[in-house]
N, C-alpha and C positions, 0 to 999 in steps of 0.2 A: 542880364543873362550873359553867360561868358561864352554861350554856344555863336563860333561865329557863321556857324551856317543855320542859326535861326532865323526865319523869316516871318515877321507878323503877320502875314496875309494867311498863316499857315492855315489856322485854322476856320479862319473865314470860306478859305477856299474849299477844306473837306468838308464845312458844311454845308456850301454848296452843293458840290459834289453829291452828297450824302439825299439831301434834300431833290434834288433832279432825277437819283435814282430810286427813291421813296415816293416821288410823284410818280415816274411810269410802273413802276411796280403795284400801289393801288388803281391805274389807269388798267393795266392788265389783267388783273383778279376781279375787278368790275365788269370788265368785257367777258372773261371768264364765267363768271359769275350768273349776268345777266342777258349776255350776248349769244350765250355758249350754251347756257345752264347744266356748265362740267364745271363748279367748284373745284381748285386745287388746294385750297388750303381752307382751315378751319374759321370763322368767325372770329375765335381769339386770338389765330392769328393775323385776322387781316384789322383786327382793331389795335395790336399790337403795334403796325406800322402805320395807321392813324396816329396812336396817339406819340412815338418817334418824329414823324412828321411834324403834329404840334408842338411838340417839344422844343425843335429845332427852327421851327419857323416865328414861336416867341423870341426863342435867341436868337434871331436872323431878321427881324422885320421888315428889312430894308430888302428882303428877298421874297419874300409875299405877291403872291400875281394871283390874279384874279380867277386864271384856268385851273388855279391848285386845290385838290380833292379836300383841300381842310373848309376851302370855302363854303361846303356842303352846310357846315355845322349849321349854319343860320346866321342873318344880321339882326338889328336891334328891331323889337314890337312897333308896329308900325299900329298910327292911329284910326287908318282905314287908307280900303284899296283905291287905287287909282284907276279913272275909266281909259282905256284904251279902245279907237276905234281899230276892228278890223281889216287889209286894205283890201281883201275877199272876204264877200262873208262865206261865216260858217254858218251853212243851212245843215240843218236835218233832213232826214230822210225822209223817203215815203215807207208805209209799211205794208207787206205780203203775209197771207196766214196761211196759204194756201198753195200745192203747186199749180192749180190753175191759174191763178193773180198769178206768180213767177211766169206763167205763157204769157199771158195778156201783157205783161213786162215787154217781153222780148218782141210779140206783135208790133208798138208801140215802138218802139228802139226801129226795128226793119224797118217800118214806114217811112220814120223820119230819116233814117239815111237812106232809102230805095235800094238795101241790099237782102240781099236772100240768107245769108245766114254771119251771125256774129260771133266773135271771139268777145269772153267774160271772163275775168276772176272772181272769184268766192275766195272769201274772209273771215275769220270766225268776227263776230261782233262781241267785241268785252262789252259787259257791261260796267263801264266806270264813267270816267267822268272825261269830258271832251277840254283838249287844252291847244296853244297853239304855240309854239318853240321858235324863235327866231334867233337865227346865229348869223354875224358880222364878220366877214375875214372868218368864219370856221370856228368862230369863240359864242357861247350861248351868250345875249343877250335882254332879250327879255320871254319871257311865257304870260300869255293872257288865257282868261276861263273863256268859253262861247258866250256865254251871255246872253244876250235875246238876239245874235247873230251878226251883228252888224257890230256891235264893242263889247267890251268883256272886262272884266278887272285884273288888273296888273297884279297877278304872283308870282312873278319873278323871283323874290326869295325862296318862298317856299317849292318853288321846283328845284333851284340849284340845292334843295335838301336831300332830291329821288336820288339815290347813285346810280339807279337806271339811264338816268338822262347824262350822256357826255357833258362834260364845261368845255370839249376841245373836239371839235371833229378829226380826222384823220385828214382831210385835206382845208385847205382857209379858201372859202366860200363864201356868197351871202345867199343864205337859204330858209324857207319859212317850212316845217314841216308842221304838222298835226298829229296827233293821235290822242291814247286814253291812258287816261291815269288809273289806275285799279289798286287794291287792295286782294293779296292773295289769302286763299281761304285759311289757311292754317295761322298767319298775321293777325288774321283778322280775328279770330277764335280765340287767339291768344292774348290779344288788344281789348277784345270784350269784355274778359273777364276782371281787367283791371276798374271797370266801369259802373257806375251804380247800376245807371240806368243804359243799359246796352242799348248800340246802336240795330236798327232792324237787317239789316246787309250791307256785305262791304262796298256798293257802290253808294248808300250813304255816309259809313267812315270815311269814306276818301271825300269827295265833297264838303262833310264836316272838315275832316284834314287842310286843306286847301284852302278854304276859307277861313282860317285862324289866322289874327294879325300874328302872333308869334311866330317867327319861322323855327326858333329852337322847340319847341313842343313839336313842330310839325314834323324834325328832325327824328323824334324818337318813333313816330307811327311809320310800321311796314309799307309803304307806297310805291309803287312801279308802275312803269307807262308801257306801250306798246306802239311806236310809230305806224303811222299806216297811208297818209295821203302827203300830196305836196300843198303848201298856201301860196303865199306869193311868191313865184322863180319865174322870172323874166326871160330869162337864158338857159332855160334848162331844153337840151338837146335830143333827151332820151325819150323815142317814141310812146313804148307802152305803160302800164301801169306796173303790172308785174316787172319788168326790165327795171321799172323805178324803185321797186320794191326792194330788190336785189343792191340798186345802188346805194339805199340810204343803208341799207345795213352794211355795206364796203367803208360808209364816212363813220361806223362806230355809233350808228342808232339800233335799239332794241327794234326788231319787227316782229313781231309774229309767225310761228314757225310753219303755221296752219293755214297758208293760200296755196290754190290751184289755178292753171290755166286751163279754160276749158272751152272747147271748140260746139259751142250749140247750146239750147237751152237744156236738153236733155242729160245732158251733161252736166251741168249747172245741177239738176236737181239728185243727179245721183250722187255728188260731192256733199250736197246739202244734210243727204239722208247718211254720208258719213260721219259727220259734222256731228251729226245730233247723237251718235254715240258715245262722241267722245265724253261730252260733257261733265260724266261723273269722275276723270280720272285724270281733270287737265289742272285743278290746282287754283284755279281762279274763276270765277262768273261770268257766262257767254250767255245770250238770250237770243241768239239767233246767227245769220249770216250777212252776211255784206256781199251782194252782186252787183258789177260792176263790168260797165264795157269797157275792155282793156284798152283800144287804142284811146290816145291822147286827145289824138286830132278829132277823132270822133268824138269824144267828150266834150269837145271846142263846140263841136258844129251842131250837138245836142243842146247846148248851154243849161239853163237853169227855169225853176220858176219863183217866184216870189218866197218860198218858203224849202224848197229841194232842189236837188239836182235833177235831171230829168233821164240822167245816163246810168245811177246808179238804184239800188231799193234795198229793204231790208227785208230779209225774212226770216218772221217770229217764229222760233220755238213753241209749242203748244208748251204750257205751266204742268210741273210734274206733278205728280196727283198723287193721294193714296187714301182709303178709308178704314177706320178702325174705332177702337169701343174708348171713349171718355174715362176713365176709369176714376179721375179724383180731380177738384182744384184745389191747389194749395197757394197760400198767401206768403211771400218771399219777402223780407225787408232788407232793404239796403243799406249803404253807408248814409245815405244823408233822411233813413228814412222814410223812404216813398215805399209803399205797399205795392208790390206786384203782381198778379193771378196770374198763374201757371199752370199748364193742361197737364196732369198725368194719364197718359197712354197706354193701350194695348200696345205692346213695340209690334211697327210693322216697318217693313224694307223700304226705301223709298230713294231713289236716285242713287241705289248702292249704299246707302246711312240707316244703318237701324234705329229709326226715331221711337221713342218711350216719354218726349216731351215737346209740349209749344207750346209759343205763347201766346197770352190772350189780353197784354195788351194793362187792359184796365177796366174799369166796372161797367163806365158805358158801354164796350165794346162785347162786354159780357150779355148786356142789356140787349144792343141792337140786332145780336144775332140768335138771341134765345138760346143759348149753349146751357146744358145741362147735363150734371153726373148721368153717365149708362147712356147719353146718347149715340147714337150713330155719326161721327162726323167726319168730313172729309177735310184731309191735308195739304198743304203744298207748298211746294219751294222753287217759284217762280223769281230766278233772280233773289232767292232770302236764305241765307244759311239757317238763320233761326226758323222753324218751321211755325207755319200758323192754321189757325183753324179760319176756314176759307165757308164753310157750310157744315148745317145738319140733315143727315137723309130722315122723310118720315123713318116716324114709329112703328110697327106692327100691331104695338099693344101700347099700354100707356106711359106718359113721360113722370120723370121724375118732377119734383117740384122745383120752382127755379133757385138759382142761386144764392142767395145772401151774404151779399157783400159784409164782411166783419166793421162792427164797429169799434173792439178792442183790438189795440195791437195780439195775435199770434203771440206772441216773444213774450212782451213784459204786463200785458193788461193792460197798457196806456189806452186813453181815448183815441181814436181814429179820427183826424181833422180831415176836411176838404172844402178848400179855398174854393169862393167865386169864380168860376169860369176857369178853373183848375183841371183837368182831367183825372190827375193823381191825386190818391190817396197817402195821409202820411201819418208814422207814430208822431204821437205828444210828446211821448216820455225822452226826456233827454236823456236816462243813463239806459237807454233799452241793451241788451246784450246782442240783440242781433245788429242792433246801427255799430255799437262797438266792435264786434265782430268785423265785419265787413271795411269798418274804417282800417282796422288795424291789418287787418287783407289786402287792403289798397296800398297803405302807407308799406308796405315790405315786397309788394308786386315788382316784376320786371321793369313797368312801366312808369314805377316809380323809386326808390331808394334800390330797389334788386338786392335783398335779404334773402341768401342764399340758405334754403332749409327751411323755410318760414312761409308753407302752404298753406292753406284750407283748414286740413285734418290738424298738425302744427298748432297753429294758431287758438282754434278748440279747445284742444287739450292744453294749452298754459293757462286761457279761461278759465275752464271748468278748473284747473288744480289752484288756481289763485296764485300762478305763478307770476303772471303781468297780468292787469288789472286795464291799462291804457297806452299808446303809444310811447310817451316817454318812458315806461315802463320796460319797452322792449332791451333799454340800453344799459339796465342795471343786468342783464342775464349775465352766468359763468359759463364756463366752458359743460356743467354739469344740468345744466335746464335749470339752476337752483337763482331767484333774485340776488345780488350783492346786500 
């Protein structure tokens, strides 16, 4: 090159460069995003400098660090998890139904410090799944599940997949925090449908999630955590809980936007009966509340018992209810298959959701609970986005006759198999239109190739015209719906 002011490093350097400012640019739309939950830019945009970032750090490998938001994507399938002991454990709580039990709480708290009245925070309680985050120098190291409380299994990868979770605090610490992994409801409704057999609520997706050796599958499911407690910090100076609260969300952790400080138990429970309105309008699954005696030192001098903390309890949510008229089962087949029952409903209001459906599951459960066309039964959505049939009110007059589980597939007339000690039901027929259906559903879902135009109704309709016949089929289309 004849340019004498070329410099080789040139471009090593602006990829540097480039890449340093492609890392805190996803580090801030993250915080943004998850910290904030004020979005400034769109999804396409913020996958746009993802994938700029990968681009760059292929071409760069020797600039690769391990706090770098590409790290998220996942490492290689692991053959099983590793046991890690806890160096506190993580106990569970006790549980309150009651605001009487919440007094009896606070009684109990007084005695054992000999004081007249306490300061508590209230927390909403996700219902997800309990994890534990440990970061070195301020960089995420490893995450373990609770376990039976005492050790847990090492997912470590599959957390550095949450973008919720920093790879990098805002200051370099060595710090153990806690909280919950969740699946938000709208993720999760959306993650459902790419599924044969749907999961019952998102605090089983996530669970299922977490426990995948894959950490790139785990990658593609909607997951986010909520910090909430400290584990093991030897040095940690800050007296209350609440003041802790505050802190961890300063080092760039997700908290929860929804505690209070509150001076008495009285207090406590009128936060509680705040609590329980929110419910229908916060976007993710709460089953109750978290009270907790704020000071620290009190907490110290409360300690523990073999299975709780003796400073903190939980208090349940009553199960939201609703009753209405059975109006039809109908028999649903999936991609691989498996026969469904499905309740059709009188649509009634229920947690702000006009339900018209639940589910029921399968035939035993049809069996166990004597559920029948035109009966009276009650609903509920206790922690389940998918609603279920929980009970039948008597009759006034007489019931229908009971159900009869099909023995021909619905769809194609195949025979109806069920395996030994199977719960499910499934077609015979290998070319059924409904397994096809549903495969060819999957196979163009978000959650799998992401075939833009290529819905539900979509999918039917090239079916029924004999336009694609089977998956490999989808790839002869033109631009005009017509096969090549």
């Amino acid at each position: 090159m004849n340019d004498m002011n070329y410099n080789p490093l040139t471009p090593f350097i602006k990829g540097e460069l480039r890449i340093d400012e492609l890392r805190g640019l996803i580090r801030y739309h993250d915080d943004k995003y998850y910290g904030n939950a004020s979005p400034e830019i769109s999804d396409y945009e913020y996958d746009q400098l993802m994938h700029e970032l990968l681009h760059l750090e292929d071409e760069h490998p020797e600039l690769i660090r391990e706090d770098s938001p590409s790290r998220r994507v996942g490492g290689q399938p692991l053959k099983e998890f590793a046991t890690i002991p806890h160096t506190i454990a993580m106990l569970s709580l006790d549980n309150t139904y009651s605001y009487d039990e919440l007094r009896d709480f606070d009684i109990r708290v007084k005695k054992l410090l000999g004081r007249e009245e306490i300061e508590y925070t209230v927390e909403l309680k996700i219902d997800g799944v309990s994890a534990s985050l440990i970061y070195h120098q301020g960089e995420f190291q490893q995450g373990v599940t609770r376990g039976n409380g005492m050790e847990g299994d090492d997912i470590t990868w599959n957390l550095r997949t949450i973008r919720s979770i920093p790879l990098q605090l805002n200051e370099s610490m060595d710090i153990e925090v806690r909280g919950e992994v969740y699946m938000p409801v709208k993720g999760f409704e959306a993650f459902n449908q790419t599924r044969d057999v749907p999961f019952a609520n998102p605090r089983n997706a996530a669970a299922g999630s977490l426990h995948m050796l894959d950490p790139k599958q785990v990658a593609k499911r909607p997951l986010s955590i909520f910090i909430h407690s400290l584990g093991n910090v030897p040095n940690w100076t800050i007296p209350t809980q609440e003041q802790s609260l505050c802190k961890l969300q300063g080092l760039g952790l997700v908290v929860n936007p929804y505690h209070r400080l509150c001076q008495g138990i009285d207090e406590v429970i009128t936060y509680c009966q705040e609590c329980e309105k929110l419910r229908p309008d916060l976007g993710y699954e709460i089953d109750g509340t978290v009270v907790k005696v704020n000071s620290l030192e009190f907490q110290k001098r409360l300690g523990v018992t073999s299975r709780s903390p003796r400073w903190a309890v939980a208090y349940k949510f009553t199960a939201q209810q609703a009753t209405t008229i059975l109006k039809d089962i109908i028999i649903q087949v999936g991609r691989t298959g498996a026969l469904t029952p499905v309740a059709i409903l009188e649509p009634v209001e229920l947690a702000g959701v006009k339900i018209s459906r639940a589910t029921l599951h399968n035939e035993d459960e049809i069996k166990r609970k004597d559920i029948r066309i035109n009966d009276r039964v009650v609903i509920e959505r206790s922690g389940d986005v998918i609603p279920k049939i929980v009970g039948v009110l008597p009759a006034a007059e007489g019931r229908n006759a009971p159900f009869i589980f099909p023995t021909t597939c619905p769809e194609c007339g195949a025979m109806v198999i069920r395996l030994e000690g199977e719960a499910r039901s499934f077609c015979s027929g290998v070319n059924c239109p409904a397994g096809r259906q549903r495969r060819i559903e999957y196979f163009a879902s978000k959650g799998c190739m992401n075939i833009e135009g290529m819905g539900t109704s979509v999918v039917k309709q090239l079916l029924e015209e004999g336009i694609i016949e089977d998956i490999p089929s989808i790839y002869t289309l033109r631009k005009n719906g017509d096969s090549a």
